[in-house]
N, C-alpha and C positions, 0 to 999 in steps of 0.2 A: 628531714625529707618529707614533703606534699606527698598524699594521697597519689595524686597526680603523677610526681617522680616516679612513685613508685610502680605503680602500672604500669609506664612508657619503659620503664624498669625489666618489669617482666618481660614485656611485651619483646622486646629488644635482645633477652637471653632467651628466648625460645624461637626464633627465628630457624625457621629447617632447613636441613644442605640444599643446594640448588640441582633441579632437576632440567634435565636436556630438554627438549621438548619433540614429543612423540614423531615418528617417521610420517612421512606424508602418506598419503593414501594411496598406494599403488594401482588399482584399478579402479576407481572410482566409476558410479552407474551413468553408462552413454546411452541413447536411445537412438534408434533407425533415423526418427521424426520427431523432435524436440520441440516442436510447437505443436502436433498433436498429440503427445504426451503431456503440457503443458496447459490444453484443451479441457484433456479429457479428464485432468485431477482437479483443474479450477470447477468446471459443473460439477464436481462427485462431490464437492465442499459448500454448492452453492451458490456460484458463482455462473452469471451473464455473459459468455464468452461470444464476440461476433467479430466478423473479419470486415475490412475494410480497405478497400485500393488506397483509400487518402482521406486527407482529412476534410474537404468537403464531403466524402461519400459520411465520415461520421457523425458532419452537422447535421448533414439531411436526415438522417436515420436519425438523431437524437431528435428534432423539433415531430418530425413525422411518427414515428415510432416508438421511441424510447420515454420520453417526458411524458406520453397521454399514457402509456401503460402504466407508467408509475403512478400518475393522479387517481388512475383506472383500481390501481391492486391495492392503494396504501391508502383506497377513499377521501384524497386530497379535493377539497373544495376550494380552499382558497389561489390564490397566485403564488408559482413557485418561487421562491425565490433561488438563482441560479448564479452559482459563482463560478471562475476559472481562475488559473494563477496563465493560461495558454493565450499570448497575445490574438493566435487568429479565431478562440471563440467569439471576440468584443461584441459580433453582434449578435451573440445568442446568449450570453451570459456575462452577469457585472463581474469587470475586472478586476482580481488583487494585485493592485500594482505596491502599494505600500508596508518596508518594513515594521514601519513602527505602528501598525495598524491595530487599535486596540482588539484580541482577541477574544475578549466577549460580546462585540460586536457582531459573529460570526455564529453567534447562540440559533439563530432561527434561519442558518442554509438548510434550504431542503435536499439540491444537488452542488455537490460539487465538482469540478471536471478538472483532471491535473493528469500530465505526463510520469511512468516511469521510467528508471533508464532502464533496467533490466529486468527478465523475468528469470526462473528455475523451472525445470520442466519436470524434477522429482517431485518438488510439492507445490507448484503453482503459486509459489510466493512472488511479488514483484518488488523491486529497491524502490525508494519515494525517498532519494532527498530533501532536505530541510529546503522548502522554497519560500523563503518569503516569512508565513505565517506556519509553523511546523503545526498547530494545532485542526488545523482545516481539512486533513482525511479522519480524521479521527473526529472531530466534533458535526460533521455534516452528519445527515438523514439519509441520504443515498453516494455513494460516492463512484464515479465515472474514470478508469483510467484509460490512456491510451499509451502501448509500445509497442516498438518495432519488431518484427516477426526477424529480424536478422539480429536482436539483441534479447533473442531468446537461448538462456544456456541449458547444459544438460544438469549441471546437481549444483551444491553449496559450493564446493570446490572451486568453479571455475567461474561463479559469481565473485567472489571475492577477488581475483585473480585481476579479475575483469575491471570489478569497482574500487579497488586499492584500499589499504589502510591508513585512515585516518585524512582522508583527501576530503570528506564532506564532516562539518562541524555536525552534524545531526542527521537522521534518518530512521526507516522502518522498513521491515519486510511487511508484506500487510499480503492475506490470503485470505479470501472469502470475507463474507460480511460476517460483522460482530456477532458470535451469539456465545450462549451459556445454557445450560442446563445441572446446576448445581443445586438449584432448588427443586427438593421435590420432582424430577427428573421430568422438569418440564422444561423443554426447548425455547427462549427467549431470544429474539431475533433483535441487535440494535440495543444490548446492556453494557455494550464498553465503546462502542461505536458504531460507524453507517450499519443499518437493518437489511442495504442491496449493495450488493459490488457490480459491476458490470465491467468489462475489460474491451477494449476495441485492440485486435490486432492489426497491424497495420503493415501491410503492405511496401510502402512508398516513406 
């Protein structure tokens, strides 16, 4: 008998009884107002929260607003470079329409703009399905979501509920922008990903 047998050996005699799996959660936490619950813990974490009747109110506000404060706070001199995976940004931002699109391509976005499907009002997390390029909230400089203020839930619970299991090959909850303070307890904004989140709630 291989080393190997033997292992898979063990491994195989120490298998433990099977357990039920625990009662659901009987009261799980609801709020009054789940978008201003949703609100108020994405700013307590860092985060850009502004509301929006539609998605033209959010180009105007991104070309007008949003992009010159970023150039403005994060001393950008050069040209943004601005992506979407959202067909009606096209004329504000280059399209990722391609799966096979090399992702180190994606090395020098400074904003990116993507849909999520849902948010949680306990901890301001939001769902980002695998769209396209799954590396692109995570490897941008600033990252821009938009979701619908009626696909905002109250906890974990009824996120899941919502977003099913095993329905998207990949995804992330993503809260507040990147930071870290493990060093020397210094705050690091933008050491695992984007340095800004901003969220548009959306209305319509």
């Amino acid at each position: 008998m291989t080393s190997k047998d033997k292992i898979l050996q063990a491994i195989k005699a120490a298998q433990l009884d099977e357990v039920a799996l625990p009662a659901p959660v009987e009261n799980p936490t609801v709020y009054d107002d789940p978008v201003q619950k949703f609100s108020d813990v994405a700013k307590a974490v860092g985060t850009s929260v502004l509301e929006a009747a539609n998605l033209e109110a959010v180009k105007d506000h991104l070309l007008q607003t949003y992009i010159p404060e970023v150039q403005a706070r994060w001393s950008i001199e050069k040209s943004l470079r601005i992506v979407s995976t959202l067909p009606e940004m096209e004329n504000l931002a280059e399209q990722i329409v391609d799966a096979d699109l090399n992702p180190h391509s994606l090395e020098d976005v400074d904003i990116a703009i993507m849909a999520a499907q849902l948010g949680v009002a306990e901890n301001s997390a939001l769902w980002i399905p695998e769209t396209l390029i799954r590396v692109l909230p995570f490897i941008c400089q600033h990252l821009v979501l938009l979701v619908a203020k009626n696909q905002i839930v109250n906890n974990m619970h009824q996120a899941y509920e919502k977003m099913g299991l095993g329905v998207d090959p990949f995804g992330a909850f993503i809260a507040g922008p990147s930071k870290t303070a493990d060093i020397e307890q210094s705050l690091v904004l933008g050491a695992h990903g984007p340095r800004s989140l901003a969220i548009y709630l959306l209305s319509n």
